[in-house]
N, C-alpha and C positions, 0 to 999 in steps of 0.2 A: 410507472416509475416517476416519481420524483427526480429532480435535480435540479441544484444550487452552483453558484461558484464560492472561490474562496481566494481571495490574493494574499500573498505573503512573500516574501522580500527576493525570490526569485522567478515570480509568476503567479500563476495561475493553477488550483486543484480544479478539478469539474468533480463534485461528490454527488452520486445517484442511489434511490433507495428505495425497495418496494416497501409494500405494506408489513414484508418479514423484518429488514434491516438492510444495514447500508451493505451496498451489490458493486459500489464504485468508488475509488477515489485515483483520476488521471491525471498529470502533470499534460500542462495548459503551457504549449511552445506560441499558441498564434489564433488570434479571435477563432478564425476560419475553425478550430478544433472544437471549440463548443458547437458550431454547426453539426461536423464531421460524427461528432460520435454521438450526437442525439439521433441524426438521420439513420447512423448504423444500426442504433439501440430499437429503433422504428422498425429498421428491416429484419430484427429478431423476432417480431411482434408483441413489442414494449409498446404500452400507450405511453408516453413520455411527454409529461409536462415539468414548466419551471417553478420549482416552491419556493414556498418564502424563507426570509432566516429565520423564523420563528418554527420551522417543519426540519431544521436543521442543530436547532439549538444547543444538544448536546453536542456533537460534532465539532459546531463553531468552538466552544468555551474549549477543548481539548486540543481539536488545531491550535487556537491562540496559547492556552499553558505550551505547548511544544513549541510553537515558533517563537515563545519569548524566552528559550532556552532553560523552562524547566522542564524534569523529569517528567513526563504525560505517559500514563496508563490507558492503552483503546480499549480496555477490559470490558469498561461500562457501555463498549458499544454493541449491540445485535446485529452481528453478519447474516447476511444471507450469501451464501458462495454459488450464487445459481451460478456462473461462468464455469464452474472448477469440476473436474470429473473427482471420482472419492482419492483416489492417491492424490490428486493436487491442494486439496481439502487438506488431505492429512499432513504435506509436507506447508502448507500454510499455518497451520494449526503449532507445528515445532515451531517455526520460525516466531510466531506471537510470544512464544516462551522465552526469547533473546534477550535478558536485559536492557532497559535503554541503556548505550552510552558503553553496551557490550557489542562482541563480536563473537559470531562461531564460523566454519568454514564449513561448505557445501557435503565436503565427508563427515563431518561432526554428525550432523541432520540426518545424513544417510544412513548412519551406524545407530541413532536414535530411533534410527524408525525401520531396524532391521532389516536394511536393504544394501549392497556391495555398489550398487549402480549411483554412487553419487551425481550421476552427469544428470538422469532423471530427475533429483532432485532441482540441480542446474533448470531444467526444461521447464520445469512445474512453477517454480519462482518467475521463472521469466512468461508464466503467462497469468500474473499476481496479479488482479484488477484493483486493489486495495492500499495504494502505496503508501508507506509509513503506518499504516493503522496492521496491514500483515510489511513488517518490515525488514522487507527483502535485502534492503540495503545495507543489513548489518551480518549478510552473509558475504565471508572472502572465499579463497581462495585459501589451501592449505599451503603456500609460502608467504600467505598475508598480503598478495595481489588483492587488488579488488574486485576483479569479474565484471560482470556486466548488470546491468539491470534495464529496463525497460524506459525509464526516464533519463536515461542517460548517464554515464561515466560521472559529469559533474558536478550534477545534483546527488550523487550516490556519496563523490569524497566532501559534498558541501555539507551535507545532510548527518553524516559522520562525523566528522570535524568541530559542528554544531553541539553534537553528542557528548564530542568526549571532552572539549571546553566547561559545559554544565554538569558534568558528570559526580557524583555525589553530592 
């Protein structure tokens, strides 16, 4: 596995990618995390080294359209979901369908993918390795709360906020 970093005006992405496609993208709280989850990635039985920006290059040019607040499609990128069992695939796979700069709520998703157990959906999101590229953050809450996400509450209402400023 490859892996890059990527900064942008709240931190730090860590994006990692097999030979299938990109398998990562984690919001970066503190150097030590770049450490933390290459060592983890190691103890999966990941060969894990660091690539160039040139090994990322798609990525990079779609990060940067999205953090200069245009509309970014991750369409053109090739996931590999080794993390995800098949239901967390599939409820990844809805959430990519979310418009940017759109919201649906965790029941929406679940009734999309003929399932009563929205909380599931809940669980599957919150083990998204692909942040913003599968964008979890544009799942609420069916009273328009926010829920949670992995990167935290503030990057989730920044990230949003971000959205619905550039939005069309």
């Amino acid at each position: 596995m490859l892996y890059t970093t990527y900064d942008f005006a709240k931190g730090k992405l860590f994006l990692g990618k097999t030979e299938k496609g990109l398998s990562i993208v984690k919001f970066i709280r503190k150097a030590a995390d770049i450490k933390n989850t290459v060592r983890s990635l190691e103890k999966t039985s990941f060969k894990v080294k660091e690539g160039t920006k040139p090994d990322f290059l798609n990525e990079i040019k779609l990060f940067d359209r999205y953090f200069k607040g245009k509309p970014a499609s991750f369409d053109s990128i090739t996931l590999d979901y080794i993390f995800g069992t098949r239901y967390q695939q599939k409820v990844w796979d809805k959430a990519r369908n979310i418009p940017y700069g759109k919201t649906a709520s965790y029941k929406d998703l679940a009734l999309q993918l003929h399932n009563r157990g929205y909380r599931s959906v809940g669980q599957a999101l919150g083990k998204n390795p692909l942040l913003i590229v599968v964008p979890c953050h544009r799942i609420i809450r069916s009273d328009g709360s926010l829920g949670g996400v992995g990167a935290g509450l503030g990057l989730k209402k920044w990230l949003l906020e971000r959205e619905a400023q550039t939005e069309g």
